[in-house]
C-alpha positions in Angstrom: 105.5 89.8 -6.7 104.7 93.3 -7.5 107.0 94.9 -10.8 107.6 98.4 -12.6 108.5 98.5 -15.8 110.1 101.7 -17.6 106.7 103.2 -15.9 105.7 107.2 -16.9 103.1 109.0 -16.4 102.0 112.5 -17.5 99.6 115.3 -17.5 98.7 118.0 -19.1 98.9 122.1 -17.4 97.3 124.6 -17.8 98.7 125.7 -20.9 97.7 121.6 -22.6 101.7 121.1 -22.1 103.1 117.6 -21.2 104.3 117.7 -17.8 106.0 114.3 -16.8 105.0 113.3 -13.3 106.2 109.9 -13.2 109.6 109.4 -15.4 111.2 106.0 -16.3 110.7 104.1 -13.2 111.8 100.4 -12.6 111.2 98.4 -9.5 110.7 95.0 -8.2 109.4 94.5 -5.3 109.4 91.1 -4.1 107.1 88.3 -1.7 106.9 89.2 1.9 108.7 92.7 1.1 108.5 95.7 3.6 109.3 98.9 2.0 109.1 102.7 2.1 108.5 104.7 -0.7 110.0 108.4 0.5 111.3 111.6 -1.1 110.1 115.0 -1.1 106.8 116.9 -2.0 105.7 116.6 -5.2 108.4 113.9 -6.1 105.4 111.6 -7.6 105.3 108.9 -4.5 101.4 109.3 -4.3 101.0 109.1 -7.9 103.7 105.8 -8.1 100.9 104.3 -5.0 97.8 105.4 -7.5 99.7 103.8 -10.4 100.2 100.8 -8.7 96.2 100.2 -7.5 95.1 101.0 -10.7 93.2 104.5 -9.8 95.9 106.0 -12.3 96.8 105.0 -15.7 100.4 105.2 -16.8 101.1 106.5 -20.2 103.8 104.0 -20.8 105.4 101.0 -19.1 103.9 98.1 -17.8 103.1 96.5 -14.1 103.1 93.0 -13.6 101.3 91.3 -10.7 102.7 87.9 -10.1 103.7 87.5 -13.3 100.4 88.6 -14.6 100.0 92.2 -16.5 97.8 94.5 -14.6 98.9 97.6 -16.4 94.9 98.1 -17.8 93.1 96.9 -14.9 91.1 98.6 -13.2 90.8 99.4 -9.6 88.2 96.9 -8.4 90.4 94.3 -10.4 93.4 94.6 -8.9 91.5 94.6 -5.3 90.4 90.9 -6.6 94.1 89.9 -7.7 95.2 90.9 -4.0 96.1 94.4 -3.6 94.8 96.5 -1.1 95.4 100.1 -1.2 94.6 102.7 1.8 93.9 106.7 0.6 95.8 109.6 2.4 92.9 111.2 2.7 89.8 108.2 3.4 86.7 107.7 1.7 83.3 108.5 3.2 80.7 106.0 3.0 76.9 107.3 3.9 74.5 104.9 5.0 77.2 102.2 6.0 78.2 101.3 9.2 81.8 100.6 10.6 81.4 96.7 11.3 79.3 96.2 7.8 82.4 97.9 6.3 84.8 95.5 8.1 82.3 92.9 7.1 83.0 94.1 3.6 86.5 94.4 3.5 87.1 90.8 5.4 84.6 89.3 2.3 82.3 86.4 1.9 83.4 83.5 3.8 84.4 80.2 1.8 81.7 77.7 0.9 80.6 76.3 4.3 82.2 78.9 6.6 81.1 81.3 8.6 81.1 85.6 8.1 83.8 87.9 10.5 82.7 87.2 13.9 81.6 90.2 15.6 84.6 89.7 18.6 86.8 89.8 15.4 85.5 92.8 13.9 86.3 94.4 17.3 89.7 93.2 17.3 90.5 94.7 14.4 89.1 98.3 15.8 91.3 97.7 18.7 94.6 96.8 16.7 94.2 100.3 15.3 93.4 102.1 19.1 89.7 102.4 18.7 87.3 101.3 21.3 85.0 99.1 19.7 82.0 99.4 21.1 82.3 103.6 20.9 82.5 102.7 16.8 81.1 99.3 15.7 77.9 100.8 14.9 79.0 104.8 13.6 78.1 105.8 10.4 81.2 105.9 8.3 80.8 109.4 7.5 81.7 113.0 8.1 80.8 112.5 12.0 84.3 110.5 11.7 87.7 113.1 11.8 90.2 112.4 9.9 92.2 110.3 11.7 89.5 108.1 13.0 88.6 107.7 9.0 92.2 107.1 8.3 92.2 104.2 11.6 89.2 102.7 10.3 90.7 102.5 7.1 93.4 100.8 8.3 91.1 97.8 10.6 89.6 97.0 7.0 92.7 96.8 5.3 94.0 94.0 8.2 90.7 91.9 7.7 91.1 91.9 4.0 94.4 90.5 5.0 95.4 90.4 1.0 99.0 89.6 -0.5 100.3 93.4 -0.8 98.8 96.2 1.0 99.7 99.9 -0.4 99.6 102.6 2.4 99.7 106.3 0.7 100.8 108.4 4.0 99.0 106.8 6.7 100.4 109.1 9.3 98.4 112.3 7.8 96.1 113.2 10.1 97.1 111.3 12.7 97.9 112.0 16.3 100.8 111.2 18.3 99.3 108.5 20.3 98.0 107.1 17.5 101.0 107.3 15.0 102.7 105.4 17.8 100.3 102.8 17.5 100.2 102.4 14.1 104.0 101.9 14.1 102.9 98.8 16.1 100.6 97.9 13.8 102.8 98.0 10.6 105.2 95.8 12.3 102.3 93.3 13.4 100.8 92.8 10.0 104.6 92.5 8.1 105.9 90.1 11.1 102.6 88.2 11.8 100.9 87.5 8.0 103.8 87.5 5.8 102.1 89.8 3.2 104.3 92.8 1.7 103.7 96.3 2.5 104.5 99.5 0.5 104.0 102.5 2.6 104.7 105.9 1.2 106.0 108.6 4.1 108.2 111.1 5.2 108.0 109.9 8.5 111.6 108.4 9.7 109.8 106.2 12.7 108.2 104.4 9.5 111.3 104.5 7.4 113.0 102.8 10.4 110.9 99.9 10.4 111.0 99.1 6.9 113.4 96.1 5.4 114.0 98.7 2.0 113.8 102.4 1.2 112.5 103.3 -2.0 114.3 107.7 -2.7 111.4 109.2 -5.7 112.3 112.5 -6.3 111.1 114.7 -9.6 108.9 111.3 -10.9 112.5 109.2 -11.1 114.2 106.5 -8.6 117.0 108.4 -7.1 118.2 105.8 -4.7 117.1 102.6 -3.3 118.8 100.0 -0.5 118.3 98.6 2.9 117.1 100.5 5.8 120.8 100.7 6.9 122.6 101.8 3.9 119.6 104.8 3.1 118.5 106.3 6.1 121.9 107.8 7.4 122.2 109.0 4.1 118.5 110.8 4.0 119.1 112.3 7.8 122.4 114.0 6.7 122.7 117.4 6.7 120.8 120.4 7.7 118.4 119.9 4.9 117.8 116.2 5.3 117.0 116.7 8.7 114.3 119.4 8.0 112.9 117.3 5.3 112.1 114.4 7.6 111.0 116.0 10.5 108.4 118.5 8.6 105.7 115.8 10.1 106.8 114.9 13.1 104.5 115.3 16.0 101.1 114.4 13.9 
């Protein structure tokens, strides 16, 4: 499905030298995948996620979609191909409403059919722990916290329903309750629809749950393997214990 090729990406500081954030990466990541993209701060997971939707440009390498190259697409085209992608930190929208967003995200219905029922739009606010009827008609702006954004978020990127869906830390923000809940619904959309995920975290309850762990550390694949081979391996120690329990109670 989704595939990395010798992918880099740099910058430039403060003093207009190179600095390489992304370094030589190669993946595959295949149909009906679930995997977790993980390593420490600054490592380059959320720029691999912005690579991948197309809100970055590499500087070299390419990404194919399905065979197809992507590398110079644009956000918006990507979105069209399939890919959904959800922000750590959510977009405000002012002047649209919660259901006209999930409206948006679920798209125009097929010649004939009929738009997102609104019983369905409050499904989708109650697969993510929101009470429908306290949101359907909010104002997707900064009345919303955080994590309701980040929830929200979430409902439209289940109605879109698309091929791969990229999360970029979808515990930040988040509270307990609802991090357990989300855990729920990560395992719902991989189990139920079949499409792939790619969820970046530190969070072990989410690196539990995936089939693959993806290690990034200083813009380079460091390791990679199932669930059971990386996670014992990641928890060992002192420091690796530390490391993956820095976000534990949001």
């Amino acid at each position: 499905m989704l595939e990395l090729q010798d992918l880099c990406f740099q910058v430039s500081d403060d003093d207009a030298q190179q600095k390489e954030i992304i370094r030589d990466v190669n993946l595959t990541f295949e149909d009906h995948a679930f995997i977790a993209i993980t390593g420490p701060n600054g490592g380059g997971k959320s720029t691999l996620a912005k690579l991948i939707m197309g809100i970055e440009q590499p500087t070299s390498g390419r990404i194919l979609y399905n065979g197809t190259d992507i590398t110079r697409m644009d956000i918006t085209q990507r979105a069209r191909l399939g890919i959904s992608f959800a922000f750590q930190q959510p977009v405000r929208f002012k002047g649209i409403k919660v259901k006209d967003l999930i409206q948006l995200a679920a798209g125009k219905p097929k010649k004939g059919g009929k738009p997102i029922s609104f019983p369905s739009i409050c499904d989708y606010l109650s697969k993510v722990g929101l009470c429908a009827r306290d949101y359907v008609n909010r104002d997707v702006d900064s009345s919303l916290s955080g994590g309701e954004l980040k929830r929200i978020e979430i409902a439209t990127i289940i109605a879109r329903n698309t091929p791969l869906s990229v999360f970029d830390e979808p515990e930040a923000g988040i509270d307990l309750w609802s991090f357990n809940n989300l855990i729920q619904v990560f395992e719902e959309m991989h189990r139920e629809s079949g499409n792939s995920l790619i969820i970046i975290s530190h969070q072990e309850r989410i690196l539990n749950i995936a089939d693959e762990i993806v290690v990034l550390a200083e813009g380079s694949v460091q390791d990679r393997g199932q669930r059971g081979d990386i996670l014992p391996e990641l928890l060992k120690g002192t420091e690796g214990c530390r490391f993956y329990q820095q976000t534990a109670g949001r």
